[in-house]
C-alpha positions as CSV (number, residue, x, y, z in Angstrom):
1,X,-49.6,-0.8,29.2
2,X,-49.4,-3.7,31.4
3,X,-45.5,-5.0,33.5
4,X,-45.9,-8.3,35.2
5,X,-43.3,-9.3,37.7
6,X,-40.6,-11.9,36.4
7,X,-37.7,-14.1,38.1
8,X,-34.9,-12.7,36.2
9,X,-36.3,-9.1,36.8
10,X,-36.3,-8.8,33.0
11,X,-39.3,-6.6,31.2
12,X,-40.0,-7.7,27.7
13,X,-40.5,-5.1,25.3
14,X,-43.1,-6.5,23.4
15,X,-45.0,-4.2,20.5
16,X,-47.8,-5.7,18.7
17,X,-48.8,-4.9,14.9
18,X,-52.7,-5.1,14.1
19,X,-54.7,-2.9,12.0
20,X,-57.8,-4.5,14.6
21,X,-58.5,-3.5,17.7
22,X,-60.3,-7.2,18.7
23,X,-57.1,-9.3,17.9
24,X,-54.9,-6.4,19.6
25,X,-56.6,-7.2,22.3
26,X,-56.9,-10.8,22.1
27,X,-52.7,-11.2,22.4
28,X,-52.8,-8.7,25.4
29,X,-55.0,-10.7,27.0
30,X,-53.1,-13.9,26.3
31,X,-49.7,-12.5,27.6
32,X,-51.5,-11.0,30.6
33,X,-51.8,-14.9,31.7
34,X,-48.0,-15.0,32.0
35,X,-45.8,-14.4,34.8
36,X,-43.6,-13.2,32.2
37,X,-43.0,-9.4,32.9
38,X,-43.9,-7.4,29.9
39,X,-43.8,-4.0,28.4
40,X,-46.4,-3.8,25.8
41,X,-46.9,-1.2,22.9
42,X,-49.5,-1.2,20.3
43,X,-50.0,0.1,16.6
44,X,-52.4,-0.1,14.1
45,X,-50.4,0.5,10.6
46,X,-46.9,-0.1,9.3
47,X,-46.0,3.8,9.4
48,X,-46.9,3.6,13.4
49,X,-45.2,0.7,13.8
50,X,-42.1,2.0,12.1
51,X,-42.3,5.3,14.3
52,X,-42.3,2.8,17.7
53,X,-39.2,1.0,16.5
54,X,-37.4,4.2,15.2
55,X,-37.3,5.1,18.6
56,X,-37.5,2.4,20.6
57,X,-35.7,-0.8,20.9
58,X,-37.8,-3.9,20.9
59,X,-37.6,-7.7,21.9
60,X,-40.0,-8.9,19.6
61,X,-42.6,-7.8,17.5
62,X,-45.9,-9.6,17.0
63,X,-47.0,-8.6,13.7
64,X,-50.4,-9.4,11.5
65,X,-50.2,-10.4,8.5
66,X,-53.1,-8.3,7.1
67,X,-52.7,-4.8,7.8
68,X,-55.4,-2.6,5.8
69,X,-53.6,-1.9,2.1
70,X,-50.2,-3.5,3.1
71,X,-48.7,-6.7,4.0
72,X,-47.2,-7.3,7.4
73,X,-44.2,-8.7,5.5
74,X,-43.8,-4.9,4.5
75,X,-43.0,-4.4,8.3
76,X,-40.7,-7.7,8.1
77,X,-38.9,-6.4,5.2
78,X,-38.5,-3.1,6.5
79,X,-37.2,-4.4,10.0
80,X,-34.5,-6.4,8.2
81,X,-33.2,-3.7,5.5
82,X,-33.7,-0.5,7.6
83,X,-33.6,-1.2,11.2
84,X,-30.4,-2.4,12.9
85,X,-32.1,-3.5,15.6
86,X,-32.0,-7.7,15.4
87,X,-35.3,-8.2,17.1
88,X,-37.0,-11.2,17.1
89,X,-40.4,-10.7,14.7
90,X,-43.1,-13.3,14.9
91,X,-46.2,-13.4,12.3
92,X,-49.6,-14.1,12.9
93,X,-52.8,-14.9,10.5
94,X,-55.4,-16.0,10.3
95,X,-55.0,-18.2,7.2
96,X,-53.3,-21.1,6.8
97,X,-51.2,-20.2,3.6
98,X,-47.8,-22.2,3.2
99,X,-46.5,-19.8,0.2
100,X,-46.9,-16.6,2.8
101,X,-45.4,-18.6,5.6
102,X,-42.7,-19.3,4.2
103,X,-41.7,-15.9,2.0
104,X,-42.3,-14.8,6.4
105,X,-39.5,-17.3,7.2
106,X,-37.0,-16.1,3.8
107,X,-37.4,-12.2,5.0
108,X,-36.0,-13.2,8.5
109,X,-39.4,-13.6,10.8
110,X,-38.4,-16.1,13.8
111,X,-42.2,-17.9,13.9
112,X,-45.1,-18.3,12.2
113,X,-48.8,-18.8,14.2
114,X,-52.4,-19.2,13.1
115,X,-54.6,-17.5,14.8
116,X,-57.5,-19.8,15.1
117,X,-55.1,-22.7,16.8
118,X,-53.4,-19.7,19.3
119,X,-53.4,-19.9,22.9
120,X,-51.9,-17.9,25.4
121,X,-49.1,-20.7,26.3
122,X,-48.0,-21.2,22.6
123,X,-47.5,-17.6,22.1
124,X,-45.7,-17.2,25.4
125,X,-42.9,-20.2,24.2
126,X,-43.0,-18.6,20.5
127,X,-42.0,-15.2,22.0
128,X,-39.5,-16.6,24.4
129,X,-37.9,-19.3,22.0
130,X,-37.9,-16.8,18.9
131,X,-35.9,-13.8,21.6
132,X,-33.5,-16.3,22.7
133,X,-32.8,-17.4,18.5
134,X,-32.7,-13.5,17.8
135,X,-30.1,-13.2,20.4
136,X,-28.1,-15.5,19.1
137,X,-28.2,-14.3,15.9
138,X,-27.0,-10.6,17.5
139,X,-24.0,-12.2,18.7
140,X,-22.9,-14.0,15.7
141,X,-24.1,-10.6,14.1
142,X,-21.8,-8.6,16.6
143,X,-18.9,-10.7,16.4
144,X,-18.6,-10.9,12.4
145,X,-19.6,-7.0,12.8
146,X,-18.1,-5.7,15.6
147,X,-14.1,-5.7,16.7
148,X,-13.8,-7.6,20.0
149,X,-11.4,-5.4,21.4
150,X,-12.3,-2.4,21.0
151,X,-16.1,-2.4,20.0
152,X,-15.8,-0.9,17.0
153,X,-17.2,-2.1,13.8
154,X,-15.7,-4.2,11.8
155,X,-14.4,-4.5,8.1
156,X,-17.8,-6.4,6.5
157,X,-19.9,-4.2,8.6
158,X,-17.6,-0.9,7.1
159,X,-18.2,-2.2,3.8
160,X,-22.0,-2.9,4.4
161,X,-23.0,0.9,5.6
162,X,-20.2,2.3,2.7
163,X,-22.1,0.5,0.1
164,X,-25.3,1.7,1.3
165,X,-23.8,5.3,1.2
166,X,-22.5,4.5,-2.4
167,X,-25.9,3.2,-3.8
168,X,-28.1,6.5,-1.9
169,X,-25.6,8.6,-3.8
170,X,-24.9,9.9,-0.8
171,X,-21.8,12.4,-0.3
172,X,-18.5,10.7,1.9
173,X,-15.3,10.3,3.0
174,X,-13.2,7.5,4.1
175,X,-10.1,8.4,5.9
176,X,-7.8,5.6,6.3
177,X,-5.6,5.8,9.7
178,X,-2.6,3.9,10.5
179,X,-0.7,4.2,13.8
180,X,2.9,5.4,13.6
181,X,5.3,3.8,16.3
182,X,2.9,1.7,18.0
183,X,5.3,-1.5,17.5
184,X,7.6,-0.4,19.8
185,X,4.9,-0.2,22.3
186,X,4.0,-3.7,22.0
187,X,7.6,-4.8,22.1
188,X,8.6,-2.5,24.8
189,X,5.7,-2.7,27.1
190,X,3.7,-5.7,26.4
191,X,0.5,-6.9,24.1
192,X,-1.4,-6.1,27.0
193,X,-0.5,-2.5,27.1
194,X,-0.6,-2.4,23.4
195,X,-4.0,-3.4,23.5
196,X,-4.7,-0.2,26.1
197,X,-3.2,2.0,23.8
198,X,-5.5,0.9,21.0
199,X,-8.4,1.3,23.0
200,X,-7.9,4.5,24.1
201,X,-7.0,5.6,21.0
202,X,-10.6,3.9,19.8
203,X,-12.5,5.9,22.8
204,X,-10.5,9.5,21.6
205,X,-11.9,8.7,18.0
206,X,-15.4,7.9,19.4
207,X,-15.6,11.4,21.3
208,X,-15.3,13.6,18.2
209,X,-17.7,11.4,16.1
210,X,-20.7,12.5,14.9
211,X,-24.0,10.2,15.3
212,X,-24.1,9.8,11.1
213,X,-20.5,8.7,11.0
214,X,-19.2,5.1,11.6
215,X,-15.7,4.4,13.1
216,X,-14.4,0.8,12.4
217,X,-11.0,-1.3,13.5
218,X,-10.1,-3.2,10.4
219,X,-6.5,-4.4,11.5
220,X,-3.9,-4.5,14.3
221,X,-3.3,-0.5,14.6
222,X,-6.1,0.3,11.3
223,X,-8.8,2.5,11.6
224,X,-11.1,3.6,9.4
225,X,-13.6,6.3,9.7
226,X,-16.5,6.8,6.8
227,X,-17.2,10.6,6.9
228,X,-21.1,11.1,5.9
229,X,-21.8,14.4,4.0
230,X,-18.5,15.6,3.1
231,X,-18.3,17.0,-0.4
232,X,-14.4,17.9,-0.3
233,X,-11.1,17.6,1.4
234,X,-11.8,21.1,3.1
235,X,-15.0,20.0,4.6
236,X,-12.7,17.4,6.6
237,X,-9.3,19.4,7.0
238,X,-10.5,20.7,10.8
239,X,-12.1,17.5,11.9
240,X,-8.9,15.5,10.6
241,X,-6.4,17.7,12.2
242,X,-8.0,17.6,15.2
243,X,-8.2,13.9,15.7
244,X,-4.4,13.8,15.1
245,X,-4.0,15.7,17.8
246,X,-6.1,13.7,19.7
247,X,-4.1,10.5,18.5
248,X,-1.0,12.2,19.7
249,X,-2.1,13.3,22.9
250,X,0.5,10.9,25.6
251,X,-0.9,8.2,26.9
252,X,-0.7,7.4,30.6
253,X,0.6,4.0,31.6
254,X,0.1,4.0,35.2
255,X,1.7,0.5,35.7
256,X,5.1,1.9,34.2
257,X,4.6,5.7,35.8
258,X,5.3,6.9,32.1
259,X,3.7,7.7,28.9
260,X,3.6,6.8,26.0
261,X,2.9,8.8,22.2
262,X,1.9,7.3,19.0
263,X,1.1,9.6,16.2
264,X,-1.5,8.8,13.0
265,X,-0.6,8.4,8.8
266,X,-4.0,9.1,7.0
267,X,-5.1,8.6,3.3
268,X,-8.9,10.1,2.6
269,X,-10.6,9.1,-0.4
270,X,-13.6,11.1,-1.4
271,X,-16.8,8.9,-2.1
272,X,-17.6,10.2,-6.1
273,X,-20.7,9.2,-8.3
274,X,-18.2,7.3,-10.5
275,X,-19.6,3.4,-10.1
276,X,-17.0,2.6,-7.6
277,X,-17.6,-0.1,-5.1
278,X,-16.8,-0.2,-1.6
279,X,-13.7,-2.2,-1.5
280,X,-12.3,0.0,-4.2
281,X,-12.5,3.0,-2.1
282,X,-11.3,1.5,1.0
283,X,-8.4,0.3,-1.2
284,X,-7.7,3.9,-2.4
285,X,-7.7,5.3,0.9
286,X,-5.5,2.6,2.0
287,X,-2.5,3.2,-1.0
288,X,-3.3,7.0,-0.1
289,X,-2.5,6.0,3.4
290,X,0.9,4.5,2.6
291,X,1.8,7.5,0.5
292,X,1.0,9.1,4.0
293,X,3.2,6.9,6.0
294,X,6.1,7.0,3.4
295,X,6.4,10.8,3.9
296,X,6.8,11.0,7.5
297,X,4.5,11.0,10.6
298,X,1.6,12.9,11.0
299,X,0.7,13.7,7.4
300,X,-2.8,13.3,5.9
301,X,-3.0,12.9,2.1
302,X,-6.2,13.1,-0.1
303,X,-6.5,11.0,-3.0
304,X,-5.1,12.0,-6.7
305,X,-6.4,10.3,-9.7
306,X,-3.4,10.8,-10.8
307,X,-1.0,9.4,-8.6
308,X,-3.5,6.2,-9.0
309,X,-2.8,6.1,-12.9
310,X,1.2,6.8,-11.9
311,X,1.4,3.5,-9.6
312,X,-0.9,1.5,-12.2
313,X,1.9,2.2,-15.1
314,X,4.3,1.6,-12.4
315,X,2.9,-2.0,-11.5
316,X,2.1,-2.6,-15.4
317,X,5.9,-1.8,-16.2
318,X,7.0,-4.2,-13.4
319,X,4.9,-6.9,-14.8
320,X,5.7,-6.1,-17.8
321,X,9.8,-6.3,-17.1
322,X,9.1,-9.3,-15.4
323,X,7.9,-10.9,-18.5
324,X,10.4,-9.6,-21.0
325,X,12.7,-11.4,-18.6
326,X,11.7,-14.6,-19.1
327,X,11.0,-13.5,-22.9
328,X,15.0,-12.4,-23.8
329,X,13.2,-8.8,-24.3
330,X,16.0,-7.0,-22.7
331,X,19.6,-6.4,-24.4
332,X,23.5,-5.1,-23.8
333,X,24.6,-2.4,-25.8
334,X,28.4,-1.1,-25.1
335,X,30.3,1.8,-25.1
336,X,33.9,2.2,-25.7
337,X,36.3,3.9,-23.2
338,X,39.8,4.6,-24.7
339,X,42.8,6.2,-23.9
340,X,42.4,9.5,-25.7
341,X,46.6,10.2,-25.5
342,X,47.7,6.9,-26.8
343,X,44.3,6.1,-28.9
344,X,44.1,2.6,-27.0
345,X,40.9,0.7,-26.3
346,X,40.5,0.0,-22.7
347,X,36.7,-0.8,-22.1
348,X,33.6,-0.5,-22.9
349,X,30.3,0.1,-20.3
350,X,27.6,-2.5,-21.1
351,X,24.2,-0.5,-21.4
352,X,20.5,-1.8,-20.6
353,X,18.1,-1.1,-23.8
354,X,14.5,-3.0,-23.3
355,X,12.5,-4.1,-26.8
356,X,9.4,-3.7,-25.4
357,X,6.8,-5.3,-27.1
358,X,4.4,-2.6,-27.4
359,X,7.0,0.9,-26.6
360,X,9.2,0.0,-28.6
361,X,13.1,0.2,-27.9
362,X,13.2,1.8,-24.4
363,X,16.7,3.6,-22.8
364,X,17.3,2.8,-19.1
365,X,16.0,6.2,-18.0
366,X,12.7,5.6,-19.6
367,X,12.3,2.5,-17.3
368,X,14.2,3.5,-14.5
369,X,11.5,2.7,-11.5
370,X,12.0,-0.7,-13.0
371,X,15.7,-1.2,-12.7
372,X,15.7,0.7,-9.3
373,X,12.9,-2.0,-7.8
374,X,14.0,-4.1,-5.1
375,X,13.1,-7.2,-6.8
376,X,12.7,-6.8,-10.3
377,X,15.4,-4.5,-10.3
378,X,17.8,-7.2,-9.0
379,X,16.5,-10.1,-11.0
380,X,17.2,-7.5,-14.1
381,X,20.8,-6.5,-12.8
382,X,21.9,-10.6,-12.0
383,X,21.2,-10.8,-16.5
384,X,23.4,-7.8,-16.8
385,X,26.2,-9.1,-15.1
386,X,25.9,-12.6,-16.5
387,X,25.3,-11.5,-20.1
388,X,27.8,-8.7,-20.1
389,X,30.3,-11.9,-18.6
390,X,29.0,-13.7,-21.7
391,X,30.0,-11.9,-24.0
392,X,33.4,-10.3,-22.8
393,X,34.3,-14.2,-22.8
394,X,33.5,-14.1,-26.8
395,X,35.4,-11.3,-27.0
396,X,38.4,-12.8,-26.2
397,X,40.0,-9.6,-24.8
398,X,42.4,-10.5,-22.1
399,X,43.2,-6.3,-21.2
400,X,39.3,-5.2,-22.3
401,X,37.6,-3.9,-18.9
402,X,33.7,-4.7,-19.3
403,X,32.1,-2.2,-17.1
404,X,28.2,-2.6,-15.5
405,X,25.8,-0.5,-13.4
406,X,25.1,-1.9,-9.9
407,X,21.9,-0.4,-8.9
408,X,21.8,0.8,-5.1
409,X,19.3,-2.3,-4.4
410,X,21.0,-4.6,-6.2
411,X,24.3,-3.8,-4.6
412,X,23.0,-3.6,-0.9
413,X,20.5,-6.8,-1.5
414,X,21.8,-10.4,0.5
415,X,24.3,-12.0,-0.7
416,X,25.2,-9.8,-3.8
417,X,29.4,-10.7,-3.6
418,X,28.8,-14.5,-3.0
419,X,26.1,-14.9,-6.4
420,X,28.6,-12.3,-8.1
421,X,31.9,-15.1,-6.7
422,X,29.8,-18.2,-7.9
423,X,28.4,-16.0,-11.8
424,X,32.2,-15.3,-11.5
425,X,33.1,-19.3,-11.4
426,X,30.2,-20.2,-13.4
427,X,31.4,-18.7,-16.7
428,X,34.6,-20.6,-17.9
429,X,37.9,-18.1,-18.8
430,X,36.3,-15.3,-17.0
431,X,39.0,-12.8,-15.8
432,X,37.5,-11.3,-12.5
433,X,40.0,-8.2,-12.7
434,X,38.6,-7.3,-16.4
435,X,35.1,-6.5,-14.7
436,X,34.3,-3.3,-12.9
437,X,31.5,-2.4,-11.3
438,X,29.9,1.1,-11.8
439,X,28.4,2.3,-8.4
440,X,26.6,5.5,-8.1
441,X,28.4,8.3,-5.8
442,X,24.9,8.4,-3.5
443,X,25.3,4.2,-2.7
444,X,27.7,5.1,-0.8
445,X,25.0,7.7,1.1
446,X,22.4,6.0,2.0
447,X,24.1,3.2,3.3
448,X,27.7,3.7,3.8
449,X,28.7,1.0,6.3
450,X,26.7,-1.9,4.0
451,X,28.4,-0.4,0.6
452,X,31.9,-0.6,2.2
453,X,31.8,-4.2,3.4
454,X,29.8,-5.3,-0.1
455,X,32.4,-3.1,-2.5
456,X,35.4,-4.7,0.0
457,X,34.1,-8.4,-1.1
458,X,33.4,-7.8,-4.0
459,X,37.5,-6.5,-4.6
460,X,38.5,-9.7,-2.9
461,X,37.1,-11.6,-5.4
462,X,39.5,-9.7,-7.6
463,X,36.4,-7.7,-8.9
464,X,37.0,-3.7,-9.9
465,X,34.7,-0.8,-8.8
466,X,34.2,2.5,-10.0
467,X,32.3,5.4,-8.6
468,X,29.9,6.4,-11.3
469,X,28.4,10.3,-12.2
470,X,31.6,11.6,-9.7
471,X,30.4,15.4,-8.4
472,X,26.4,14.6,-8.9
473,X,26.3,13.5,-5.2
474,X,27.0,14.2,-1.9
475,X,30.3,12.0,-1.6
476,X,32.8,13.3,1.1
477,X,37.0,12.8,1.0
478,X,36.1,10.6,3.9
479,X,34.1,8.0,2.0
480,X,36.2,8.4,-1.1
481,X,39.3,6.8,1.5
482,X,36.6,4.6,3.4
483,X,35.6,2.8,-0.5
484,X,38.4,0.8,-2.1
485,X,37.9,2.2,-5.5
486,X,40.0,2.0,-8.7
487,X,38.1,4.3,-10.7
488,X,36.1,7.7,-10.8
489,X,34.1,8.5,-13.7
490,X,33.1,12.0,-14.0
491,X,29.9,13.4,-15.0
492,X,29.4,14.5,-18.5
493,X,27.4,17.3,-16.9
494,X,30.5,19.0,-16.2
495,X,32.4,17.7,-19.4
496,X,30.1,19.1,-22.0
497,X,30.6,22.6,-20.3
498,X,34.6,22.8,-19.7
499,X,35.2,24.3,-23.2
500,X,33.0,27.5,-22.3
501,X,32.0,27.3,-18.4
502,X,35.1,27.8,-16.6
503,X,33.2,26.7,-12.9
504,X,32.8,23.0,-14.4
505,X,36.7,23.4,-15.7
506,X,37.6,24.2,-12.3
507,X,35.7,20.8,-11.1
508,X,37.1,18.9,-13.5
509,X,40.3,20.1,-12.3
510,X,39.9,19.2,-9.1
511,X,38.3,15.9,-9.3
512,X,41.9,15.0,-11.8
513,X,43.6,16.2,-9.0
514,X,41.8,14.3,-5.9
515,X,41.8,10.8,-8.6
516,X,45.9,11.7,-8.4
517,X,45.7,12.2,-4.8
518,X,44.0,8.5,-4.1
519,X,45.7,6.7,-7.1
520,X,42.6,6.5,-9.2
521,X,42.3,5.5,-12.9
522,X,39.9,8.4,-14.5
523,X,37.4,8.6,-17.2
524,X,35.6,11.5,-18.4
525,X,32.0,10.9,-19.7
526,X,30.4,12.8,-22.2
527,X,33.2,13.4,-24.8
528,X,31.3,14.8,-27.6
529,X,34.5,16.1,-29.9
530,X,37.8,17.0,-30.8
531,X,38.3,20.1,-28.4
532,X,36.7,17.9,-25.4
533,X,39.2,15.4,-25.9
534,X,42.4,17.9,-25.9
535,X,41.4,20.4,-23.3
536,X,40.8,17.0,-20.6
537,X,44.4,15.6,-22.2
538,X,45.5,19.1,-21.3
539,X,43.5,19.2,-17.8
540,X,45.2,15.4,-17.2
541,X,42.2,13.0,-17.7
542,X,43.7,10.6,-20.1
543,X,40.6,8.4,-20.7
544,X,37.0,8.9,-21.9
545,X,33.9,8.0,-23.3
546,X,31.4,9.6,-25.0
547,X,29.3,10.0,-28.8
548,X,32.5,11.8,-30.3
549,X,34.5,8.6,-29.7
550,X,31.7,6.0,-30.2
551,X,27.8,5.6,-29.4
552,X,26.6,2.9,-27.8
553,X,25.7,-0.2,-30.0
554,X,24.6,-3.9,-30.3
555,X,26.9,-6.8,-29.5
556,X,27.8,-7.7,-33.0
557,X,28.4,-4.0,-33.9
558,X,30.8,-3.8,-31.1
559,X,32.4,-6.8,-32.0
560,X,32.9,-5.6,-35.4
561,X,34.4,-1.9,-33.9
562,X,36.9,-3.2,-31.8
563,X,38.3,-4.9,-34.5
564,X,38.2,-1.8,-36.7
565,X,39.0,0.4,-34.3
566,X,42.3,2.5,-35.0
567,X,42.9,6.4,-34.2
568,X,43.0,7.1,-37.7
569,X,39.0,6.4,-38.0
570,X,38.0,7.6,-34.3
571,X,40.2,10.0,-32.9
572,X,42.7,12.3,-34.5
């Protein structure tokens, strides 16, 4: 071993490759006439070689070309594909073959020398020129690699050792992790601090990681940590729980003399033998995540096939609602409501029904998720309320009430009175009293101060509402008097059962007697025959709807029942 004395005070770890002694040697003694400080270690084979730079790091390797049975490009190749060290690799040989030169250059060597034409102060500018070029290449390596914050890797270089795990066959996990309530930090505190808190968050993460694992920062407050031999979720429980109690640990701010807490939402995806790539099992852990997040802080969630296949019909129904949009695949049935005393007609309740071109003719509660969507779900209600219009115009039934289920979205969404004012001036000889929009008793829940102000426009626009499935929710007296309703509809839940459950008679009583108390019209739903219709006469609900009066049916069927209808054919 020989250390010469630099300027910089820099020792070059050199290690040269050469199954002979003579041209071993030969470069020593050429480097020996620089006043370049070197460290210098030797090997004879490519299975030496590879046992210098498995435990040592190198700048630069001077390799042969010929060594014994193998190739020095073996050495090259395995450098590049096994080795993450980016150490520069210069070949020597002593033939002049283009072919081999330049399959040296493709598998990453930084020069290429002839031994016959070498001298000591051509190799001394090859090694220099070829550390400074590998060098470089690290830090564009490191910064397409490597998060600049924190030091963590990055997404490609996730991807790169999770595919290499993937193709070994190799069990894995990939835990997804997602700060909760680190925006407030940022906005409360600064992007400096927010930048802290990530970092110490990062260092936490480092302690508890084991050598074979990699930890990577793929976002703002993303983590990611690939879990190497982990065959199932209770090999990872402990070492999960743990880090989020490291995550939540406070975090000193000394330039605020406070603290500060953020906790962690985690999805894990196993890594399976089932041909998945690398992105796809990032992407699972990172839905799995969201599932995480959606349920509260703190929570780590595994995986579930099943909960995959449940979002993809999910996403396939959306798109598939979204078409039969634009493709007139969704229609309006209606129901009558009538006065059961007087055997008047005073409404009917338009009903969604979806021809769906491969299921067939769908009810709303087989496509619910659909109508309850905060986009497609709205784009579907604004057709209800403008085809329901429509047709009430053809009808031509100046004291018919058309009646239509608001969704909670679509209710709550911007600007639902002012399109509802213009759809309302839109459709010539439309009477804004004869429409009444069905709201469901837990709207007024989840929202109460948005559903009051929306439900008040919408009245001043001459618009009635009505407080659908009345006793399924959680609705208080004080909403019922905060909500300018006109009518209550009661749940057939209790309807059905009055005639031989004297509990849901005793809520149907009460619910006539509170519509009294607030000057409420009421209809009873699910009037299924004769002896439902006298005992709610009896119990003081005058008006219903259900399959005993009429079932729901198509436009033209309506059309032709309301000018049919008489009490001698429907109610007697």
């Amino acid at each position: 071993m020989e250390v010469l004395e630099t300027n910089e005070g820099h020792v070059l770890k050199l290690l040269i490759v050469d199954d002979d002694d003579v041209d071993r040697e030969r470069l020593r003694r050429m480097l020996s006439k620089s006043d370049i400080e070197t460290n210098i270690s030797e090997a004879s084979s490519v299975e030496d070689s590879m046992n210098f730079l498995s435990n040592n790091d190198y700048d630069c390797v001077i390799v042969d070309y010929r060594l014994g049975l193998n190739s020095g490009l073996t050495l090259l190749n395995n450098i590049r594909t096994k080795m993450d060290s980016h150490c520069a690799v210069i070949m020597v040989t002593g033939l002049g073959d283009e072919e081999v030169a330049a399959e040296a250059m493709r598998l990453g060597a930084s020069d290429y020398l002839l031994k016959s034409q070498l001298q000591s102060p051509q190799l001394i500018r090859a090694i220099i020129s070829s550390i400074h070029r590998a060098e470089l290449e690290k830090k564009l390596h490191d910064m397409a690699h490597y998060d600049n914050l924190t030091g963590l890797a990055s997404r490609p270089l996730l991807l790169e050792k999770l595919q290499q795990v993937i193709l070994n066959q190799n069990a894995a996990a990939v835990a997804f992790l997602d700060l909760d309530n680190f925006k407030p930090v940022n906005d409360n505190y600064g992007h400096d601090t927010g930048d802290y808190v990530l970092v110490t968050i990062a260092n936490r993460l480092k302690q508890i990681l084991r050598k074979s694992d990699t930890l990577a920062r793929i976002g703002g407050d993303e983590f990611v940590l690939l879990l190497r031999d982990v065959n199932c979720r209770e090999e990872c429980d402990g070492f999960l729980n743990r880090l989020i109690e490291l995550v939540n640990t406070p975090i000193e701010l000394a330039e605020f003399d406070c603290q500060v807490q953020v906790s962690a939402s985690i999805g894990v995806a196993l890594v399976s033998n089932d041909s998945l790539d690398a992105d796809t099992i990032l992407r699972r852990a990172d839905q799995t995540m969201y599932q995480a997040k959606n349920m509260g802080r703190n929570n780590i969630i595994f995986f579930d096939p099943e909960e995959e296949r449940r979002q993809y019909a999910r996403r396939t129904m959306l798109q598939a609602a979204e078409r039969g949009i634009l493709r007139n695949e969704f229609v309006l049935h209606y129901q009558p409501q009538v006065d059961m005393l007087n055997h008047k007609l005073i409404g009917v309740e338009a009903l969604i029904r979806w021809n769906h071109p491969t299921m067939g003719f769908l009810y709303p509660g087989e496509f619910s998720e659909v109508l309850e969507h905060p986009n497609t779900g709205i784009l579907i209600g604004e057709w209800v309320l403008q085809e329901a219009l429509r047709q009430h115009v053809l009808w031509q039934k100046n004291d018919l009430v058309v009646s239509v289920n608001i969704a909670p979205a679509h209710l709550l969404s911007k600007g639902f009175a002012q399109r509802l004012g213009q759809l309302l001036k839109n459709i010539p000889n439309t009477n804004p009293s004869l429409l009444e929009l069905e709201v469901l008793e837990t709207v007024s829940i989840c929202d109460i101060n948005n559903a009051v102000e929306v439900v008040k426009a919408c009245c001043e626009l001459g618009v009635h509402v009505a407080l659908d499935d009345f006793g399924t929710g959680y609705a208080s007296l004080s909403y019922l008097k905060q909500l300018p309703l006109n009518t209550l509809k009661i749940d057939k839940s209790f309807v059905q059962n009055i005639l031989s459950n004297q509990e849901d008679r005793s809520i149907v009583a009460c619910v006539v007697a509170l519509s009294k108390a607030f000057n409420y019209h009421l209809i009873a739903e699910g009037v299924e025959s004769l002896e439902h219709v006298q005992a709610l006469i009896d119990m003081g609900c005058l008006r219903g709807q259900g399959y005993f009066i009429a079932k729901p049916m198509a436009a033209d069927k309506m059309t032709a029942w309301i000018q049919s209808y008489s009490p001698k054919n429907n109610i007697h």
